[in-house]
C-alpha positions as CSV (number, residue, x, y, z in Angstrom):
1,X,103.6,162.2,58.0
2,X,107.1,160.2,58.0
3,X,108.6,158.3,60.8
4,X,111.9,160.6,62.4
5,X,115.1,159.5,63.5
6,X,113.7,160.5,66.9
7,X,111.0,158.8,66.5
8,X,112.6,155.8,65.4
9,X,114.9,155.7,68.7
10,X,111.8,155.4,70.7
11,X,109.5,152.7,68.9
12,X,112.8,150.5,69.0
13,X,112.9,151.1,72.4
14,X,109.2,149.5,72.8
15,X,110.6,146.5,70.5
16,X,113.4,146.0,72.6
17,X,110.8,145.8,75.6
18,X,108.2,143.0,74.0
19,X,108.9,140.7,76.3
20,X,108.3,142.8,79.2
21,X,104.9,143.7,77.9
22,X,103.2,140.6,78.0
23,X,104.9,139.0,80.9
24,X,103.2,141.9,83.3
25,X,99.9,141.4,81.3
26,X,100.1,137.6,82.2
27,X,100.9,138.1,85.7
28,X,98.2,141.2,86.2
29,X,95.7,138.6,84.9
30,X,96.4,135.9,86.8
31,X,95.3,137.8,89.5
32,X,91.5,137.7,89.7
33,X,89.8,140.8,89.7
34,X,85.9,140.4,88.7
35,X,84.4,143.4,89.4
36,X,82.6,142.3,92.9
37,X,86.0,141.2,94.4
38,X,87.4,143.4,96.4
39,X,90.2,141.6,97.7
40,X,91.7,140.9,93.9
41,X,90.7,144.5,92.8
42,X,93.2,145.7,95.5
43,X,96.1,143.1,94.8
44,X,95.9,144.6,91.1
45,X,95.6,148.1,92.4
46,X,98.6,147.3,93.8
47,X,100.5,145.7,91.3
48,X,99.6,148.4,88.6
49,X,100.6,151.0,91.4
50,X,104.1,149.6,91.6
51,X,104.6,149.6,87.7
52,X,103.4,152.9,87.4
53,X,105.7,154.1,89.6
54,X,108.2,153.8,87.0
55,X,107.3,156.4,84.8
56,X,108.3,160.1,85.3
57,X,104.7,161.1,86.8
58,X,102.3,161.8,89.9
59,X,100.7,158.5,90.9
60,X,97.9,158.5,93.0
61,X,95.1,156.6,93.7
62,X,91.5,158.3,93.3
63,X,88.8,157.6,95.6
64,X,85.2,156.7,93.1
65,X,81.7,157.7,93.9
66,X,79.2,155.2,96.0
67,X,76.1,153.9,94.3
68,X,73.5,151.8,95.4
69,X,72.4,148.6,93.4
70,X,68.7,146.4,93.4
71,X,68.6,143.8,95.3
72,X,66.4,140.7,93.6
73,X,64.2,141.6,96.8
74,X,63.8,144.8,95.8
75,X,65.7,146.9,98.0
76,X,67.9,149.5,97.5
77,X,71.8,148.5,98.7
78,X,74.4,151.0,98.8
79,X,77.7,150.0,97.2
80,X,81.6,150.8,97.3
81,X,84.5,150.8,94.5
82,X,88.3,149.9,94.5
83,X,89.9,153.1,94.0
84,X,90.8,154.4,90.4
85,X,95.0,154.8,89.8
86,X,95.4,158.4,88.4
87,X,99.1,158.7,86.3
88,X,99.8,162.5,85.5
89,X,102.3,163.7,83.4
90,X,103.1,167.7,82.4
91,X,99.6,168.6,83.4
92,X,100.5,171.9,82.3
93,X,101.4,171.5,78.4
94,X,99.2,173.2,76.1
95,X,97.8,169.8,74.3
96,X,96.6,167.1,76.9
97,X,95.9,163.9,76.3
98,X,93.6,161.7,78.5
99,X,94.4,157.2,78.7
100,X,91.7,155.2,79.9
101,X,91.9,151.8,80.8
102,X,89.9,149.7,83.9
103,X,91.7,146.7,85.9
104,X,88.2,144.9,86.4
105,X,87.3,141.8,84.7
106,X,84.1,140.0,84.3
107,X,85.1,136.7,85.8
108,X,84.1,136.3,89.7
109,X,86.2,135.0,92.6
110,X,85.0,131.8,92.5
111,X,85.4,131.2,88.2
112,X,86.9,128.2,87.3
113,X,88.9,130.5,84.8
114,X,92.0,132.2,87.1
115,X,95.1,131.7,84.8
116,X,96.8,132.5,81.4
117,X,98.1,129.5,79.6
118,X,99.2,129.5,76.0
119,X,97.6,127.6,73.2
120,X,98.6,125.4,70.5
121,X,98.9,128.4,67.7
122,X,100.7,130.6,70.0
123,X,97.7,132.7,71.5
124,X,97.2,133.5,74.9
125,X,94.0,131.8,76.5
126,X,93.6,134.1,80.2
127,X,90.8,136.1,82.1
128,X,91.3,140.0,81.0
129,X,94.6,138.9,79.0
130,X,92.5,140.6,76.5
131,X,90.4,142.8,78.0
132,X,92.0,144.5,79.1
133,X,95.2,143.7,80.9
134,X,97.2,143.3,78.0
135,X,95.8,147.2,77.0
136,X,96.9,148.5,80.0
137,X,100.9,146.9,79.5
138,X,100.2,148.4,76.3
139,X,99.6,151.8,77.1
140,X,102.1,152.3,80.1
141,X,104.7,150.4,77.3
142,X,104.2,153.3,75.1
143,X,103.7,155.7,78.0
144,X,107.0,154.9,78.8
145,X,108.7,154.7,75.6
146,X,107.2,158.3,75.0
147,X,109.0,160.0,77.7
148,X,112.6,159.5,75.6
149,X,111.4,161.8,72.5
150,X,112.9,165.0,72.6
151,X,109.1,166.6,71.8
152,X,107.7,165.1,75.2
153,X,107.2,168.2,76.6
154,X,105.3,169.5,74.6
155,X,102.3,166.9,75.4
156,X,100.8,166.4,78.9
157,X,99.1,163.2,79.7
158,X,96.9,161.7,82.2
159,X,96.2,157.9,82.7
160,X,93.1,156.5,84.8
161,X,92.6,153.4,85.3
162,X,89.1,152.2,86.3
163,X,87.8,149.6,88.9
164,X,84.4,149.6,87.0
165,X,83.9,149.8,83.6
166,X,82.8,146.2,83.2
167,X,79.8,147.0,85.5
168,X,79.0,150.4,83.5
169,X,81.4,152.4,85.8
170,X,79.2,153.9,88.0
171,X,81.3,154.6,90.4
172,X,84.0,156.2,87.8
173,X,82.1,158.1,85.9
174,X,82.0,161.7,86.8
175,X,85.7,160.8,86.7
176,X,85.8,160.1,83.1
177,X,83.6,163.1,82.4
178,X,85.8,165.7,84.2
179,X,89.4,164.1,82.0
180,X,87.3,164.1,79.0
181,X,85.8,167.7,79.5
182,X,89.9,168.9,79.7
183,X,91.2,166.6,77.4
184,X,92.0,167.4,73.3
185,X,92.7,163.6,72.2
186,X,91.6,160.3,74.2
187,X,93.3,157.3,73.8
188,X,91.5,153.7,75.4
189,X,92.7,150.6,75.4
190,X,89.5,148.3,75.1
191,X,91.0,145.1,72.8
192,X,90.9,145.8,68.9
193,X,89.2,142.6,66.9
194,X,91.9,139.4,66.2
195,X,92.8,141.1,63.1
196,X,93.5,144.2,64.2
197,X,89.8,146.3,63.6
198,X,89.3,149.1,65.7
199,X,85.8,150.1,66.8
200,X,84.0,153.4,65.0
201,X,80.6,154.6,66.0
202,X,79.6,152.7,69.1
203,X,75.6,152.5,69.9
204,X,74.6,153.9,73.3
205,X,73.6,151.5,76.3
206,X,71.4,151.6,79.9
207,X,70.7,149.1,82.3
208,X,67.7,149.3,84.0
209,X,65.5,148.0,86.9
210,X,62.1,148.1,87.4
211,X,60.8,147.0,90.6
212,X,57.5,145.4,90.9
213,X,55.7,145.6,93.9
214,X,52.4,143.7,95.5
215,X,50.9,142.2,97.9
216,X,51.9,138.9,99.4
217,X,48.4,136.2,100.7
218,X,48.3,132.6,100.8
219,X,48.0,131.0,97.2
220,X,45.1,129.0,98.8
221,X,43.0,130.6,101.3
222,X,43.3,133.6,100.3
223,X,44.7,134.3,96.6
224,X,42.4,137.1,95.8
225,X,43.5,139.1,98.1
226,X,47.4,139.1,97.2
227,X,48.6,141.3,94.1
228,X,51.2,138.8,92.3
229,X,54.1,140.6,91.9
230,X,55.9,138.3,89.5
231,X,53.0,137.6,87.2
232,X,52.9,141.6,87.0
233,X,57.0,141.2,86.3
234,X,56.4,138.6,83.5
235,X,53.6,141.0,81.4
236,X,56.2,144.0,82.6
237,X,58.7,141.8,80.8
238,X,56.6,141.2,77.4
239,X,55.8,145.0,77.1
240,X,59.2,145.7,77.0
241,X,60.3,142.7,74.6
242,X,57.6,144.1,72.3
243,X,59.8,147.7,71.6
244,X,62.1,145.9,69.8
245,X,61.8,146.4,66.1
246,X,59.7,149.5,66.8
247,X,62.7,151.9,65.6
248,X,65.8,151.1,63.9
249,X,68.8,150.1,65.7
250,X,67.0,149.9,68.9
251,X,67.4,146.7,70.9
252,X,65.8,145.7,74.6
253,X,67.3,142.4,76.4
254,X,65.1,141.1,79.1
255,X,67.8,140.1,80.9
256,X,66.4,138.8,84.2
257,X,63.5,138.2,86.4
258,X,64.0,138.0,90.1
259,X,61.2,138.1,93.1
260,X,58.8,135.5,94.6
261,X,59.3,132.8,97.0
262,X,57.4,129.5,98.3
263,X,54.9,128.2,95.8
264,X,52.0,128.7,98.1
265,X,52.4,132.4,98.8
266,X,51.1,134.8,96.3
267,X,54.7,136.9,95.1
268,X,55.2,140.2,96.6
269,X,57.8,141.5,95.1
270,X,59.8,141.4,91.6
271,X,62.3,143.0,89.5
272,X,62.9,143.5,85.9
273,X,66.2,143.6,84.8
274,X,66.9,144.3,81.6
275,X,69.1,146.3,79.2
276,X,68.8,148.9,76.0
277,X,71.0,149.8,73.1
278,X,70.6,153.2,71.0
279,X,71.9,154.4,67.9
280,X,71.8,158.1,69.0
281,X,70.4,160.7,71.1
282,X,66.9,160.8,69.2
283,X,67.0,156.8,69.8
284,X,67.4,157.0,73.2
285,X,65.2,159.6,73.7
286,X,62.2,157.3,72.4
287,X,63.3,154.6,74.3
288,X,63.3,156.4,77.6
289,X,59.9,158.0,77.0
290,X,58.7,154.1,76.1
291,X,60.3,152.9,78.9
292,X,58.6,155.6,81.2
293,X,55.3,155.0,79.6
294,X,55.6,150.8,80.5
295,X,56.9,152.4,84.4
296,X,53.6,154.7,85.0
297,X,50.8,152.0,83.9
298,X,50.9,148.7,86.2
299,X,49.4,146.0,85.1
300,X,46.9,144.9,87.4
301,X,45.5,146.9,90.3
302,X,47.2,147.1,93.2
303,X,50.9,146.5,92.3
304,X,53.3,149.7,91.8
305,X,56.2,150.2,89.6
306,X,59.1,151.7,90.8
307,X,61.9,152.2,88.0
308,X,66.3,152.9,88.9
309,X,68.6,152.9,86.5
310,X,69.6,154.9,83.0
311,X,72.3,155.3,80.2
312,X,75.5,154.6,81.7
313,X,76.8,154.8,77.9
314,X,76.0,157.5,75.5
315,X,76.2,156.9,72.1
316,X,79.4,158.0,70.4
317,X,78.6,158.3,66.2
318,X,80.9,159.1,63.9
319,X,81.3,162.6,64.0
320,X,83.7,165.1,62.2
321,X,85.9,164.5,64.8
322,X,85.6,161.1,65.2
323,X,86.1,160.8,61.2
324,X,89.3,162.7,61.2
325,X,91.3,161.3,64.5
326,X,90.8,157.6,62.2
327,X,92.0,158.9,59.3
328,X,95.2,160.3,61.7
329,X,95.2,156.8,62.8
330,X,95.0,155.0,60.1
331,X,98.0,157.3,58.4
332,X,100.1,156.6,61.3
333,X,99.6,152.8,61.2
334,X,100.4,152.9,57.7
335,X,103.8,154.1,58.3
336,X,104.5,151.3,60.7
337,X,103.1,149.0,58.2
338,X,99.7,148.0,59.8
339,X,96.7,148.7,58.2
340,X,93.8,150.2,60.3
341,X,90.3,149.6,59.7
342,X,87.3,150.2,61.9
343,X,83.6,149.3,61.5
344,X,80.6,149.8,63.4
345,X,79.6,148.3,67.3
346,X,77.0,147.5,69.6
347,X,79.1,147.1,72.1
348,X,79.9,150.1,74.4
349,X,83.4,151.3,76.9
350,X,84.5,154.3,78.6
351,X,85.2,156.0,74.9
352,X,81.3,156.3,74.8
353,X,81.7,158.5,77.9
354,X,84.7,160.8,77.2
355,X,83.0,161.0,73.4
356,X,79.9,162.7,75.3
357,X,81.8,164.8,78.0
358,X,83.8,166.6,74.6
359,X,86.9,164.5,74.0
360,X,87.1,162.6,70.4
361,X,88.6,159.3,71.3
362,X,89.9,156.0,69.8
363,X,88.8,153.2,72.0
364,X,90.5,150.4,70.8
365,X,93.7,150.1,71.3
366,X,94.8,147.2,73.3
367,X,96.0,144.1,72.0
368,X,94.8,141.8,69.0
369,X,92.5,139.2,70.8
370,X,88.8,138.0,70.7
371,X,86.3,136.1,72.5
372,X,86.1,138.2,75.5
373,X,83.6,137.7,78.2
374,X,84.3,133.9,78.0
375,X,86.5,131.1,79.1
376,X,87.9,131.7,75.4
377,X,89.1,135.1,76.1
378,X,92.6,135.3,73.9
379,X,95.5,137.6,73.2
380,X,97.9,137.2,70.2
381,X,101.2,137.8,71.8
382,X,103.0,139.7,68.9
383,X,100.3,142.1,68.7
384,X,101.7,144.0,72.2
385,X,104.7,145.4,70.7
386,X,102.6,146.1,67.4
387,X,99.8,147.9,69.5
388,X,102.1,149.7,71.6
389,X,104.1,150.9,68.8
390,X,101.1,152.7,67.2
391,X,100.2,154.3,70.3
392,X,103.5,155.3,71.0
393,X,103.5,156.8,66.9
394,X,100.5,158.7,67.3
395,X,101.7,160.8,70.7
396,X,104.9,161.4,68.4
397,X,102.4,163.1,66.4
398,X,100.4,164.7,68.5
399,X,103.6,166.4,70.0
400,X,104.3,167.3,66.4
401,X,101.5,168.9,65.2
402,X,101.0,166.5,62.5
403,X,98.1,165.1,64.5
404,X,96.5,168.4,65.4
405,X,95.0,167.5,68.5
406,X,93.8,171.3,69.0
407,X,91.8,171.1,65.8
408,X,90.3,167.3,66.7
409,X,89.0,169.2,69.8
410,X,87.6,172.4,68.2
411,X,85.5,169.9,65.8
412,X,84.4,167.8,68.2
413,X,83.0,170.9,70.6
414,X,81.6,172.1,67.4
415,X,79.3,168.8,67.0
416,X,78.3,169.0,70.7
């Protein structure tokens, strides 16, 4: 592969745009928009609505599925989304690639942490700045850039842009599986390590709840005839802890118990909480007939188990596919100069879905930053033009041929 005078045109039309790219980042993220706030999902819904606008495409917004959440009581509550933003260009073209991105955040209304300020070396310390704000600028940057080359049309591409990935996207998931099932080449914009490391194989994850339920009796007159739901919870709780190191690469995080009330009333009710990360299929096979196992068998007479939740994340190995789209990647950063490594994570993102619905995907494309999930979250600033430069080189060569997206497809349907 070489870098054309067509190509050139356009990733010095990106460079000529840096500043653009992080200013919108920065605003975007200093609008709050943890996943349970409604009110600052919409104002971002809104603002990426406007930008996307700009680009030569259908904009619409995309109404997600309900679901229903576990209440620490134990009752089932039903639950709405924000709307996804669907971008659609050339739907038609014989190679289609799929953009994923999600506007949520996981800092709440009420976090002390609402704005972007710079540090001392230049970073820039911000909620979602990161993850993945500065992805998205990213992506529409080279988006953007993309529609100049003379080769556009022959590349169709569609963006959706999540309210929910940083809760598992629940309500945007048969979403992602329909792009990915149509899609050759998926492109994500989760935030690539401070140096510039892209994610491989990503483990698979599930969040689950198990509901305890017993009998509620005064602890004093009458404690043998209540059924203590959280004592149940807490040897619930141990079973479960004890499956780790039982098979490689499996992990189970207790991550919560909730249930019980005064301290003279024998607990009722109790959930579980608690969360599981799998190498592969096999893995999370054994995990799920483990978990089912611990579900059927309560631990003292007279409670009942009820168990709600599952793999939200499949696991997404290395596959042929997944083998050759890096080394396309790699080849194209090495013609802009940057040098692409990946390496293993336990960590999972919407790639893990459109990996499992048929679409071979890199997931990391966002901005250079790192400590994400914390007060700490950071973006380097020089790494939007960088970032957006390699995105906008690959879809050169994926409307070249030189990445063959057709073939990336074929191997990864081959693997299924």
């Amino acid at each position: 592969m070489r870098i054309l005078q067509q190509d050139h045109a356009a990733l010095d039309l990106v460079g000529r745009g840096g500043a653009v790219l992080v200013d919108r980042a920065i605003q975007w993220a200093n609008v709050n928009s943890g996943s349970d706030h409604a009110e600052g999902l919409e104002a971002t819904l809104a603002l990426l609505e406007a930008e996307a606008a700009r680009l030569p495409a259908d904009v619409t917004r995309v109404a997600t599925q309900g679901f229903s959440t576990v209440a620490d009581d134990g009752s089932l509550r039903p639950q709405a989304r924000a709307d996804a933003l669907k971008i659609t260009a050339r739907p038609e073209a014989p190679i289609q690639v799929v953009l994923t991105g999600h506007y949520d955040t996981v800092y709440p209304a009420d976090s002390a942490f609402q704005t972007v300020t710079p540090r001392p070396d230049g970073a820039l310390n911000g909620p979602g700045i990161a993850d993945m704000k500065g992805g998205i600028s990213v992506m529409l940057g080279a988006l953007e850039a993309f529609e100049t080359h003379p080769d556009k049309d022959r590349v169709g591409w569609t963006v959706l842009l999540s309210p929910d990935e940083e809760i598992g996207s629940p309500a945007s998931a048969p979403l992602l599986a329909e792009l990915g099932a149509r899609g050759h080449v998926g492109m994500t914009y989760e935030p690539a390590l401070a140096d510039g490391t892209l994610a491989g194989a990503r483990k698979g994850s599930g969040n689950f709840h198990l509901i305890v339920t017993g009998k509620a009796a005064h602890a004093g007159r009458a404690f043998d005839e209540g059924r203590n739901a959280v004592a149940g919870a807490a040897v619930v709780a141990a079973a479960l802890h004890v499956l780790n190191g039982q098979r490689d690469g499996v992990t189970v995080n207790v991550a919560r118990i909730s249930g019980g009330g005064a301290l003279n009333v024998v607990a009722d009710n109790a959930v579980v909480r608690f969360n599981v990360r799998v190498p592969d299929q096999a893995a999370a096979d054994w995990i799920k007939a483990a978990i089912n196992d611990i579900a059927a068998s309560p631990p003292f007479e007279g409670l009942t188990l009820a168990l709600h939740g599952g793999f939200t994340r499949p696991p997404k190995p290395m596959d042929a596919a997944q083998t050759a789209l890096f080394e396309a990647v790699r080849q194209t950063g090495a013609l802009l100069g940057q040098t692409i490594a990946w390496s293993p994570s336990g960590g999972v993102c919407e790639g893990n879905n459109l990996h499992a619905a048929g679409l071979p995907n890199i997931d990391t494309l966002g901005v250079r930053g790192g400590l994400i999930h914390s007060t700490d979250e950071f973006a380097w600033p020089d790494s939007f033009v960088e970032r957006a430069q390699l995105s906008l080189l690959m879809l050169c060569k994926i409307a070249s041929g030189e990445i063959d997206a057709l073939a990336l497809k074929r191997l990864r349907m081959e693997s299924t």
